[in-house]
N, C-alpha and C positions, 0 to 999 in steps of 0.2 A: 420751527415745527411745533413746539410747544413752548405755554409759559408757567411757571411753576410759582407758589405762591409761600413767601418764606414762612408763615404763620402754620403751614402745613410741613413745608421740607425742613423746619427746625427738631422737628420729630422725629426720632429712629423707630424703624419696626411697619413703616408704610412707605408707602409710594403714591403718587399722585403726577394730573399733567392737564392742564386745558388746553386740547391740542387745537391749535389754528387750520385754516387750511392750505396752509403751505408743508410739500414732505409728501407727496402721494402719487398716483399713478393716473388717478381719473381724470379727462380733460374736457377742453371747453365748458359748460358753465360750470360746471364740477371739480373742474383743477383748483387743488390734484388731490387733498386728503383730504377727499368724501365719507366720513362714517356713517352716512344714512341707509340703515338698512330699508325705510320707506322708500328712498329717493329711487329716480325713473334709470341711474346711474347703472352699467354693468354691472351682476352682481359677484363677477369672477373681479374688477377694479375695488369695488367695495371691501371685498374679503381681505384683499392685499392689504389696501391702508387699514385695515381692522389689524391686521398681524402684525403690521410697522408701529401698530401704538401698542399693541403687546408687548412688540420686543425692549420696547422703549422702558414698560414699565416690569423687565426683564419676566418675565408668565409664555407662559405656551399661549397661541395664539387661536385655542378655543376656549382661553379662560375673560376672555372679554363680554360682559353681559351686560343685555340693554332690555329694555321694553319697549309696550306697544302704547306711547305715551296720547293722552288723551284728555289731556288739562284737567285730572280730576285733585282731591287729596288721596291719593288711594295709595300706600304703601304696601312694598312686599318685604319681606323676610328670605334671603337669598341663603342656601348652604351648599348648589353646587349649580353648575350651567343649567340650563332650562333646557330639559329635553324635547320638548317640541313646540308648541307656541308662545310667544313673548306673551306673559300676564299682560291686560291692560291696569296699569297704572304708569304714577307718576313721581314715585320714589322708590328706593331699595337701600335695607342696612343689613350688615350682617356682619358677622364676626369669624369668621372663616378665612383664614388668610388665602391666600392667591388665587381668589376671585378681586377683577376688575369689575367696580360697579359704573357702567356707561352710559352717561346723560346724554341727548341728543338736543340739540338748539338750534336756531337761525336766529334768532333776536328776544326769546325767552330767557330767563336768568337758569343758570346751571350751578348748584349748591352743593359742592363739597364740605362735607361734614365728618368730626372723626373724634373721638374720645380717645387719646394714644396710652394714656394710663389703664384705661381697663378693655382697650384690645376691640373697640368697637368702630366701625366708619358706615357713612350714610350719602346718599346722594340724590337730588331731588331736581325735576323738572321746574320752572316756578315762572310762569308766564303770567299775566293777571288775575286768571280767571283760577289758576291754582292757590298764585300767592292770597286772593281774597278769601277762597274757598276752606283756606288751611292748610295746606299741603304741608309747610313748614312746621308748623305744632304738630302735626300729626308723623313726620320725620326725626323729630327728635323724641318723642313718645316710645315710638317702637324700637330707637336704639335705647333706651329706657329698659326696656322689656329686655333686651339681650344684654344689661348689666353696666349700660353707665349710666354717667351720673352728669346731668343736667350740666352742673358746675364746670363739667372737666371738659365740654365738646367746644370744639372749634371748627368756624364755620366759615367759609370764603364764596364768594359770589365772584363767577365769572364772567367772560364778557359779555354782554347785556345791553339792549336797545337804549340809547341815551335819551333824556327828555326832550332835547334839542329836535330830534329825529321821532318822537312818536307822537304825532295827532291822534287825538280820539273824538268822536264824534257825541252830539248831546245824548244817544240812548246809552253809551257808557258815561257817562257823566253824573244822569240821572240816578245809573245802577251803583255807580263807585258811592256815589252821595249818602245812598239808600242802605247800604251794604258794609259800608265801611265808615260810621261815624267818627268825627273826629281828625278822621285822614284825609280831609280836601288840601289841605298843605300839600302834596304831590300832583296836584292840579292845577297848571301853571298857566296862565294866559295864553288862549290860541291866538292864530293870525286869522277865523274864520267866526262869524255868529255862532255861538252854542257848541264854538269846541275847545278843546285844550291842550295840553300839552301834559304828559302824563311821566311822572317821574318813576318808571316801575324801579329800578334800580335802590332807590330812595326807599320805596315801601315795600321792597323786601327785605331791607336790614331794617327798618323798623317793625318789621312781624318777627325777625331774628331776635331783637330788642325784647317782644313779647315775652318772646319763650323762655327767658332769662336762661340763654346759654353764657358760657364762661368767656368768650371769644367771636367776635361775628366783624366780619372785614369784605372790603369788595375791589378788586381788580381796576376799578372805575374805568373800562373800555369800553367804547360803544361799538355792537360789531355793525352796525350803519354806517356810522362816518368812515371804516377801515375798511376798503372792498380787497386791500392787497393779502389782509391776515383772519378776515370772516366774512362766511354766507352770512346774508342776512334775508328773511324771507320778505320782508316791507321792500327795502330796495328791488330784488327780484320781481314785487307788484310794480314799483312806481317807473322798472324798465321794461314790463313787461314783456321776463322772458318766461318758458316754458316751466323752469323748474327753478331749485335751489339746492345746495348740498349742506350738508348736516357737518357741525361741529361736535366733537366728542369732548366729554370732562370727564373723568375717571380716576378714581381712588382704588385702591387694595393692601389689605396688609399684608405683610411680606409673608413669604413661605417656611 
C-alpha cells in the first residue's frame, strides 16, 4: 500500500508514505487507491482511500491536503485544511503538525521534503516543466522562511517516469536546450529523428543538488514500467484509455 523511505522514517516527530496504488476501494482503471481528487473516479471511492492514507499516517481523515496542481513553481504556506478551494500551485511547507501535505502524480516526480531539527516539512509537484521552472528552489526557500535551515532538509524523490519510458519530442528538446544550459546530459538518445529520451528523475536531483540541501535521494521506481504498484498517465496515453488514477506522497509532523 505504501513505501516509506528510510532517509525520512529515521527521523522521530514526522510521518511520511508514497502510497502506491494498491489498498483502495476504487475499481477498474482506478483500482483501487485512487487519491485524485481531479480524476473522473467516484468521489464518495476517492474520499475513502483519502481516509485509508490518513489513517495510515495515523490524522483524522480531513487533515490530508492537496492542491489544484498546475505545473507551475508556485508555493503555499499551509497552517490548516483549505476551506474551500484547492490554491493553484505546485508545492506546500508548513510547520504545523498534523497536517498531511498531499502531492498528486501519474509520472511526475513527487518531492518529499523535511527539516526534522527545526520542525519544518515540504512537498512539491516536480514534473518538467516545474522542475525547469524552479519549483524546487523555490520549495526549499519558503521552508526557509518558516525557520529552517538549508543544511538540515532532507529531500526524497518518489516514483517518477523512468528515462527508459519518456520520449520527448524536438519542441522540448529545443526548450530543455534553451532553458536549462548545461543540462543536456539528461537527454539521451531517442529511437526517432529529433527526439530523446529524457532523464526527469536525473534532473531533479540535480536541481536538489542546486539548492545545496543537506540530503537529496530518490526511490529510483519508474511508475511506467510498474502498472501493478502505479498510475502512470503516458501508459494510460500509449493504451489509450479514458482516464488515470492519482498517486498520493505525503509527509506531516506528528501531532
Amino acid at each position: 500500500m505504501f513505501i516509506e523511505a528510510p532517509e525520512l522514517s529515521a527521523h522521530a516527530g514526522m510521518r511520511h508514505a508514497f502510497f502506491t496504488r494498491v489498498g483502495g476501494v476504487s475499481e477498474g482503471l482506478y483500482a483501487s487507491l485512487n487519491g485524485g481528487l481531479g480524476s473522473q473516479d467516484a468521489p464518495e471511492r476517492v474520499a475513502e482511500n483519502r481516509a485509508r492514507m490518513c489513517a495510515r499516517l495515523g490524522l483524522p481523515p480531513d487533515r490530508l491536503v492537496s492542491l489544484y496542481q498546475v505545473h507551475s513553481a508556485e508555493v503555499v504556506t499551509v497552517e490548516a485544511p483549505f476551506a474551500a478551494e484547492r490554491p493553484k500551485a505546485d508545492a506546500m511547507v508548513t510547520r504545523v503538525p498534523g497536517l498531511a501535505l498531499g502531492i498528486a502524480t501519474a509520472d511526475c516526480g513527487p518531492i518529499l521534503f523535511a527539516d526534522p531539527e527545526n520542525g519544518v516539512v515540504g512537498a512539491a509537484h516536480a514534473g518538467w516543466k516545474g522542475a525547469l521552472t524552479g519549483v524546487i528552489g523555490a520549495t526549499v526557500s519558503a521552508m526557509e522562511a518558516l525557520g529552517a535551515r538549508r543544511s538540515r532538509i532532507v529531500a526524497v524523490l518518489g516514483p517518477t517516469i523512468g528515462q527508459a519510458s519518456y520520449e520527448v519530442g524536438p519542441d522540448f528538446v529545443a526548450r530543455f536546450r534553451s532553458d536549462a544550459p548545461g543540462m543536456e546530459r539528461f537527454l539521451g538518445p531517442g529511437t526517432r529523428p529529433g527526439h530523446a529520451q529524457f532523464d526527469l528523475p536525473g534532473f531533479i536531483l540535480a536541481r536538489l543538488e542546486e539548492a545545496e540541501i543537506g540530503e537529496a535521494t530518490a526511490l529510483n521506481l519508474c511508475t511506467y514500467a510498474d502498472p501493478e504498484r502505479f498510475y502512470s498517465y503516458r501508459r494510460t496515453t500509449h493504451r489509450g484509455e479514458a482516464d488515470y488514477g492519482r498517486l498520493i506522497s505525503a509527509i506531516a509532523l506528528v501531532p
